[in-house]
C-alpha positions as CSV (number, residue, x, y, z in Angstrom):
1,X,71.6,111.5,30.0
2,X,70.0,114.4,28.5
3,X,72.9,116.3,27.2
4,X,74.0,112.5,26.0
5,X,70.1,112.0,24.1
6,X,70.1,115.4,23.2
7,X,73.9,115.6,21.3
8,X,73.3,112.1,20.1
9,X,76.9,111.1,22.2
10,X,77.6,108.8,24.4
11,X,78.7,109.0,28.5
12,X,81.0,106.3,30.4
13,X,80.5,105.4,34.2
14,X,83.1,104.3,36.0
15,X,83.4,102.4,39.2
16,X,86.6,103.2,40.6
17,X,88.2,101.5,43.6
18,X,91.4,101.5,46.0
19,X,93.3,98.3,46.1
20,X,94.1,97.2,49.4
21,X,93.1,100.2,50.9
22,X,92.2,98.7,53.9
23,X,95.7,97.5,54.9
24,X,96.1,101.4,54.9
25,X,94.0,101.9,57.4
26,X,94.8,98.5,59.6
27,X,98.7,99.8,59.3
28,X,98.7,103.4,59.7
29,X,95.3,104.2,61.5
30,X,92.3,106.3,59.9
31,X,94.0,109.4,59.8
32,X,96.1,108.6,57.1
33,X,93.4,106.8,55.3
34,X,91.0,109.8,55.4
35,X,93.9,112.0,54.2
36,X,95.0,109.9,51.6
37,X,91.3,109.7,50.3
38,X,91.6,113.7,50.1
39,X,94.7,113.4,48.3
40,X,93.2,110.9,45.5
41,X,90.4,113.2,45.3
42,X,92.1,116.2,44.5
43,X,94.3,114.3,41.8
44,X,91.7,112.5,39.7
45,X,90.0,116.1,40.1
46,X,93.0,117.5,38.5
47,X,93.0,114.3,35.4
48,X,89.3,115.5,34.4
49,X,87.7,118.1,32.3
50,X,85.6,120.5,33.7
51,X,82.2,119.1,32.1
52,X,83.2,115.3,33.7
53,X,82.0,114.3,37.1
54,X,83.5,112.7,39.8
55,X,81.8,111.5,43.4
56,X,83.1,109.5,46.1
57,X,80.3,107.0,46.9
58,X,81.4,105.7,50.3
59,X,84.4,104.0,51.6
60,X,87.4,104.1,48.7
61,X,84.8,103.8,45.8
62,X,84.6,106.8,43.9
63,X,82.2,107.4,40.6
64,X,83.6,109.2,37.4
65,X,81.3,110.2,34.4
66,X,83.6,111.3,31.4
67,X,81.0,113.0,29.1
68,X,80.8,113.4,25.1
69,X,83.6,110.8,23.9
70,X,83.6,110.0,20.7
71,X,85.6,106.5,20.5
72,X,86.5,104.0,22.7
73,X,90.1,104.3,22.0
74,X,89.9,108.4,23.2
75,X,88.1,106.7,26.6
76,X,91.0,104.2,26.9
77,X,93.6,106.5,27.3
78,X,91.8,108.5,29.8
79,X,91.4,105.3,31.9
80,X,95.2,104.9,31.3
81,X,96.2,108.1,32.3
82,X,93.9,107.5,35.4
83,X,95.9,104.2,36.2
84,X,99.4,105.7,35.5
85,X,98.3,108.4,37.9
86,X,98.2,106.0,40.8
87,X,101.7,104.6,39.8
88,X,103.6,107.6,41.9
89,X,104.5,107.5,45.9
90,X,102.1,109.2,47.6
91,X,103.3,110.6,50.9
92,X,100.8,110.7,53.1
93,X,102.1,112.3,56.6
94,X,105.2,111.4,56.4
95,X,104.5,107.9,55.3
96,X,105.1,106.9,51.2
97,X,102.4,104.9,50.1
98,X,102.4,102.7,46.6
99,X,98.9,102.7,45.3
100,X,96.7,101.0,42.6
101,X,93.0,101.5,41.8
102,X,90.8,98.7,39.8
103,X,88.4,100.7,37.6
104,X,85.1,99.1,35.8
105,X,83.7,100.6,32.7
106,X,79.8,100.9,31.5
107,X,78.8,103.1,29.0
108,X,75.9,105.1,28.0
109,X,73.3,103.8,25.9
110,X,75.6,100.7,24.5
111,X,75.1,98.8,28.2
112,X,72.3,100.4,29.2
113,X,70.0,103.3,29.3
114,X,69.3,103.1,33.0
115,X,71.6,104.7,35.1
116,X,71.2,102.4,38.3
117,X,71.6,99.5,36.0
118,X,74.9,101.8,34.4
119,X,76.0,101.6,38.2
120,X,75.5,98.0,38.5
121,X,77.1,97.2,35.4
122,X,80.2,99.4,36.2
123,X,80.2,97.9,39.7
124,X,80.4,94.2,38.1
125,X,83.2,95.2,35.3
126,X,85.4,96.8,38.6
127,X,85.2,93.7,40.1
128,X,86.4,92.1,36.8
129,X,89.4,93.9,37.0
130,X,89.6,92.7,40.6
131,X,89.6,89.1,39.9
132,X,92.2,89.6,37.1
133,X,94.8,90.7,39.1
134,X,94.0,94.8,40.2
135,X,95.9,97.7,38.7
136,X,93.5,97.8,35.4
137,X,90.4,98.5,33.5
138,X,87.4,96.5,32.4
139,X,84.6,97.1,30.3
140,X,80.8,95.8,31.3
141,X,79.7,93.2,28.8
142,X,77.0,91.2,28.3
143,X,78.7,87.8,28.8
144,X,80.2,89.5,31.7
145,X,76.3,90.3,32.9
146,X,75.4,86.5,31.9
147,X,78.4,84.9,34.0
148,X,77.2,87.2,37.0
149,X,74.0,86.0,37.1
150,X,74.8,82.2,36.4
151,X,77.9,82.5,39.8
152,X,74.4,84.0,42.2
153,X,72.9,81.0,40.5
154,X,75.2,78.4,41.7
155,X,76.2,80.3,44.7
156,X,72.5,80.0,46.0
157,X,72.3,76.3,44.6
158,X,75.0,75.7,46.5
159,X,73.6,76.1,50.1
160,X,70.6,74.1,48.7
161,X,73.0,71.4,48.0
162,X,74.9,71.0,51.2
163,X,72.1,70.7,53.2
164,X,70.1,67.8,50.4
165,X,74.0,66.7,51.3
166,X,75.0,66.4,47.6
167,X,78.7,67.2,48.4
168,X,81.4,64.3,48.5
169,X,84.9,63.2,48.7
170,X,86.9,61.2,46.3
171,X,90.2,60.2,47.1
172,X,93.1,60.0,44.9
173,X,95.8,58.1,46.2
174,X,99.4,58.8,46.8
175,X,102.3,56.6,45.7
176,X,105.5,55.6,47.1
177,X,107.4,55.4,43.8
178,X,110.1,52.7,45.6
179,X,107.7,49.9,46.9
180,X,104.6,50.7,44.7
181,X,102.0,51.0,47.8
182,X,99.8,53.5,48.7
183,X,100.5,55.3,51.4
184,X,98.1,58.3,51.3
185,X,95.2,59.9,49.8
186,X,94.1,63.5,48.7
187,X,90.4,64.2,49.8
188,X,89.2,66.5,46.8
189,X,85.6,67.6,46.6
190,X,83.1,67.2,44.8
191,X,79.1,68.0,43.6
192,X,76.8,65.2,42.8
193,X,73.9,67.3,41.7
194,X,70.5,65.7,41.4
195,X,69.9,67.2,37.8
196,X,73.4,68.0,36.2
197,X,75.4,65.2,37.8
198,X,79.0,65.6,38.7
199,X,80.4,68.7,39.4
200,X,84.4,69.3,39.6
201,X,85.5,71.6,41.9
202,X,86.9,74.3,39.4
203,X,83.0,75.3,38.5
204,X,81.9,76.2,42.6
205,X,85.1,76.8,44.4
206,X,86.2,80.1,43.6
207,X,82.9,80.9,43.9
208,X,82.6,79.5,47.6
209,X,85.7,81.6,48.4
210,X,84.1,85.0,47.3
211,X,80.9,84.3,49.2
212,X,82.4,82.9,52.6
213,X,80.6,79.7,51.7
214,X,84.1,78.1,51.5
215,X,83.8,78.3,55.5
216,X,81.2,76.3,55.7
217,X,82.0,73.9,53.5
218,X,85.9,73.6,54.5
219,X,84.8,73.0,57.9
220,X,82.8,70.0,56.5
221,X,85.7,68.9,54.5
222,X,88.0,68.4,57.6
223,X,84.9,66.5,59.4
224,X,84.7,64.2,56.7
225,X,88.2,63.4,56.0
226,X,89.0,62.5,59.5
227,X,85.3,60.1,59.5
228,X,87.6,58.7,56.4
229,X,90.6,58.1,58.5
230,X,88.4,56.3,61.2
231,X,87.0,54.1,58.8
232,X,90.2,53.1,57.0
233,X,91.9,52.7,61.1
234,X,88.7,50.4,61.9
235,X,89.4,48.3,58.5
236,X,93.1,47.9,59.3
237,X,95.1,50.3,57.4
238,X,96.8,52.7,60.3
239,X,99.2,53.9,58.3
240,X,97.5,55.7,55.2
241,X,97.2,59.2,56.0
242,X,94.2,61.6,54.2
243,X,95.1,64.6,53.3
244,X,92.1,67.7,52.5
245,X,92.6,71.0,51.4
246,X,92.2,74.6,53.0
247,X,91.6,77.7,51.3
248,X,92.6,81.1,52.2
249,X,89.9,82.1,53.5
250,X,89.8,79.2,55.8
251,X,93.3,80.4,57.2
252,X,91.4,83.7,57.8
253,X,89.4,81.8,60.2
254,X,90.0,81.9,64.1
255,X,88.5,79.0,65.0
256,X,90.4,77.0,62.3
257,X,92.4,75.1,64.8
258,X,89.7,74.5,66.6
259,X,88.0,72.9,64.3
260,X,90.8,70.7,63.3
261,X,91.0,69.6,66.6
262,X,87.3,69.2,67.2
263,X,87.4,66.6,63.7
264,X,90.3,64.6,65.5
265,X,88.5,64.0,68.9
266,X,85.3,63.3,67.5
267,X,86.5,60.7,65.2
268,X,89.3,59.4,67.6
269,X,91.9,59.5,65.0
270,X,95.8,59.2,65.0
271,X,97.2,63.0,64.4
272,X,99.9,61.6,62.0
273,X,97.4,60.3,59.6
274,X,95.7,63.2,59.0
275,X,97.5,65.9,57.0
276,X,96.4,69.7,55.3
277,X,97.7,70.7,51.5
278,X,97.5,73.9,51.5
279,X,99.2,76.6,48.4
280,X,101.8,79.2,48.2
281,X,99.2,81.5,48.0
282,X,98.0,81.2,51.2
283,X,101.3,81.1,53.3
284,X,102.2,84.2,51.6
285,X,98.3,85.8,53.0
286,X,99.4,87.9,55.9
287,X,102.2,86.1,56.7
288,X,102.4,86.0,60.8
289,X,99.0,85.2,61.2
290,X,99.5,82.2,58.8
291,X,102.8,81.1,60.7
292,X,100.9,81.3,64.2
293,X,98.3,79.2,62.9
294,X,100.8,76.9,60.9
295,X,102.5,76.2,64.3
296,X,99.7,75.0,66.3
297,X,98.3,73.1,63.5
298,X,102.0,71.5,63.4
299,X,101.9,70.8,67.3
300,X,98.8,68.9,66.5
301,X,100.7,66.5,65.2
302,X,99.3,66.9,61.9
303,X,101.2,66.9,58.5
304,X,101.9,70.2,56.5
305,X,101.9,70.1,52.4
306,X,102.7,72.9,50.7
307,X,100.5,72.1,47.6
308,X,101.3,73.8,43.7
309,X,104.6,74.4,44.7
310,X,106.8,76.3,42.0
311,X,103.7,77.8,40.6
312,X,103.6,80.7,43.0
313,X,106.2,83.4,44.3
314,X,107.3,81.8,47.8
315,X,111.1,82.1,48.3
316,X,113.6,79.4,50.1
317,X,113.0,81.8,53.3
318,X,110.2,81.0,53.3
319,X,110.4,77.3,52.7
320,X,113.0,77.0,56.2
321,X,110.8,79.9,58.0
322,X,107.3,78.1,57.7
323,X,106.6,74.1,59.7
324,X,106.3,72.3,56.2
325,X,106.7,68.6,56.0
326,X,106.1,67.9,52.3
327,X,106.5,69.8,48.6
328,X,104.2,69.1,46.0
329,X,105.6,69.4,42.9
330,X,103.0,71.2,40.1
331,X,101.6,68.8,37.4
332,X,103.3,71.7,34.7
333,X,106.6,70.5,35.3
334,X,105.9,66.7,35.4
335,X,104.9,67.2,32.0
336,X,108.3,68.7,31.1
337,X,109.5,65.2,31.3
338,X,110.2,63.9,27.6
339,X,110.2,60.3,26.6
340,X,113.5,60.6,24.5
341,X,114.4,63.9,25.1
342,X,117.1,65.9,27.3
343,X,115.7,66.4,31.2
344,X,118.9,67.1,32.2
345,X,117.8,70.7,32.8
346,X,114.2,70.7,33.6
347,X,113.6,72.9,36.6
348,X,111.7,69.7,37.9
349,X,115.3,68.0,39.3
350,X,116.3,71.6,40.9
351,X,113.2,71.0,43.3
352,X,113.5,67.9,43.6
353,X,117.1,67.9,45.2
354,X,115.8,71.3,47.1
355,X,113.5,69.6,48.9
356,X,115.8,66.7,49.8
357,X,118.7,69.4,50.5
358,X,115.4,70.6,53.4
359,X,114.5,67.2,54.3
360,X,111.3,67.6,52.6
361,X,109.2,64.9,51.4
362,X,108.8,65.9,47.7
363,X,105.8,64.4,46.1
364,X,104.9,64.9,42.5
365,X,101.7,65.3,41.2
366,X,100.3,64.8,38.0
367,X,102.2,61.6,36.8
368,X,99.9,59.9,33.8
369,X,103.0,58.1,32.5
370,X,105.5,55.1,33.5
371,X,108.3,56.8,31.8
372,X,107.2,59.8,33.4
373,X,107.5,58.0,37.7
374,X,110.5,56.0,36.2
375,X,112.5,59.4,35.8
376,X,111.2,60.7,39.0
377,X,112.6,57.6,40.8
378,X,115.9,57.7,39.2
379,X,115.7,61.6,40.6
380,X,115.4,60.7,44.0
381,X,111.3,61.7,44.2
382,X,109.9,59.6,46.6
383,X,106.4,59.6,45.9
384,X,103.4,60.6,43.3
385,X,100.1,61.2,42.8
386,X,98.5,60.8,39.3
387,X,96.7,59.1,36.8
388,X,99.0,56.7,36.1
389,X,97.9,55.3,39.3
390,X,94.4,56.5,39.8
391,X,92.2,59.4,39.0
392,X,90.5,60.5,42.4
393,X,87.9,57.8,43.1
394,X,84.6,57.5,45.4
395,X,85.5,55.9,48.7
396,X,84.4,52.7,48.4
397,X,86.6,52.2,44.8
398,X,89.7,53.5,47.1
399,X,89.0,51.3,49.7
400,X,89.1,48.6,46.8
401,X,92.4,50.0,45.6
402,X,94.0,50.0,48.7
403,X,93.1,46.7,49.5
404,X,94.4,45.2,45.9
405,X,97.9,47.3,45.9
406,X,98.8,47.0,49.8
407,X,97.5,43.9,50.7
């Protein structure tokens, strides 16, 4: 900071961190880890000038300081040459090891003129990269600061909420396209917060997942939808299944199953009516783990929907190897269908006819259009969810719906 007040320049700080670098040490033991963390060392040792500092901070976080730049395009390509650096096979005792790094960038004074705050802000940038895939760079902003502080916001609001109880379900229903009825609903939550109102789920999820509060509330979630199945069995309809959601991080959890299980007896519900959506994203999460737990969720009884499907990077492997009843087709390519125009080679008939080629129920979501579930039916899609039925609903407006379209 001195030789940066002193010379009128500028420093950066960067946050540097291993991606994945814990699957390193899971897989090939602590040996390998510790040696590969020498071997980094010594190579972004060998990328830097000798005025530049570099520190390893604990665990795979190192610090860099690259001193007296005098544009950020000069900074870039250092960072780039830093990246590229990682792009090689490291062999690491015998074992050849493909590496990334996410880096975070604050610089000296423009961010900040105190260096723990220069940490911080290098910290928050790395974890930018992160989020946006890994294998880059990210420079500290000031909206980047304000969006930090507004997620601790709404991640402490949060745990205020649940227990004031200001989380619900709405239910959106699901259509078979050949009779017209409804023969199940998609439990999707949502926050009814006593000063902003309605809050969709794409505003607190995410953040749930980074915190673990997703655990909490997932386990809720399940509780609740199989209270919903009980009421709807008590008023008649035994044959309209509920389906809720569960996040990665829910999969992570051991007692998953248990909970499941625990939702089912309490409530004294029918197996078959209650089902999980859950993405590509998640089956592809450590993938025998997810199997194991796919398989005893299946000898439950319960329904499997692979949610989003097309949107990810599952293969037809994957799609035999895995206990999946259903396919949910992604809104994106329901709104490939044109009113007038050629759908003869929309990608949306290819899964269509894969799924009925598995014995899949395909269901497709997103449908705001007649033209749109006429072309599905003519395709051989036996069901959908989407506006042009209903947008998801409070409970007692589905039990309404229901009532009107089956009865």
């Amino acid at each position: 900071m001195a030789n940066a007040n002193r010379n009128q320049s500028k420093f950066a700080v960067l946050f540097l961190d291993l991606d994945h670098f814990k699957n390193v040490n899971d897989t090939l033991g602590h040996n390998v880890g510790d040696d590969l963390l020498v071997s980094v060392a010594k190579k972004l040792t060998s990328l830097l000038r000798d005025n530049d500092v570099i520190s390893r901070i604990g665990g795979d976080e190192f610090i860099i300081i690259l001193n007296d730049f005098n544009d950020s395009s000069t900074l870039e390509q250092v960072i780039i040459k830093i990246l590229d650096a990682f792009h090689h096979e490291w062999v690491i005792k015998d074992h050849f090891l493909r590496l990334s790094v996410s880096i975070g960038v604050a610089i000296y004074p423009d961010d900040s003129k105190e260096i723990n705050e220069l940490m911080k802000f290098a910290d928050i940038a790395m974890y930018k990269a992160k989020s946006e895939g890994r294998d880059r760079f990210s420079f500290f902003t000031s909206l980047l600061n304000n969006k930090i502080h507004e997620e601790v916001e709404i991640a402490n609001d949060m745990h205020r909420a649940f227990q004031d109880k200001e989380f619900v379900l709405y239910y959106q229903p699901k259509i078979e396209i050949k009779t017209g009825k409804i023969i199940g609903a998609e439990a999707l939550i949502r926050w009814k917060h006593s000063q902003k109102g309605l809050i969709p789920p794409n505003y607190f999820i995410s953040i749930a997942e980074n915190t673990g509060f997703i655990l909490k509330l997932g386990t809720w979630v399940i509780d609740e939808t199989a209270s919903m199945i009980r009421r709807m069995m008590d008023a008649g309809y035994r044959d309209v299944h509920v389906s809720c959601n569960v996040s990665t991080r829910q999969f992570q959890n051991i007692h998953l199953v248990d909970e499941i299980v625990a939702a089912m007896h309490t409530n004294e519900v029918n197996p078959a009516l209650f089902a999980i959506e859950i993405t590509e994203s998640v089956m592809m999460e450590s993938l025998e783990i997810t199997l194991d737990m796919l398989n005893k969720i299946k000898r439950l009884g319960i329904h499997i929907c692979m949610d989003d499907f097309g949107t990810g990077y599952s293969s037809l492997s994957y799609l035999r190897k895995f206990p999946i009843d259903s396919l949910k087709i992604d809104k994106s390519f329901v709104d490939d269908i044109t009113l007038n125009g050629d759908n003869d080679h929309i990608l949306l008939n290819t899964i269509i006819a894969m799924g009925q080629t598995l014995d899949l129920h395909v269901i497709a979501e997103g449908v705001e259009a007649q033209y749109q579930m006429e072309y599905l039916k003519e395709r051989g899609c036996a069901y959908y969810q989407g506006y042009y039925c209903s947008k998801p609903i409070p409970e007692k407006d589905f039990f309404e719906l229901l009532k009107k379209i089956n009865q």
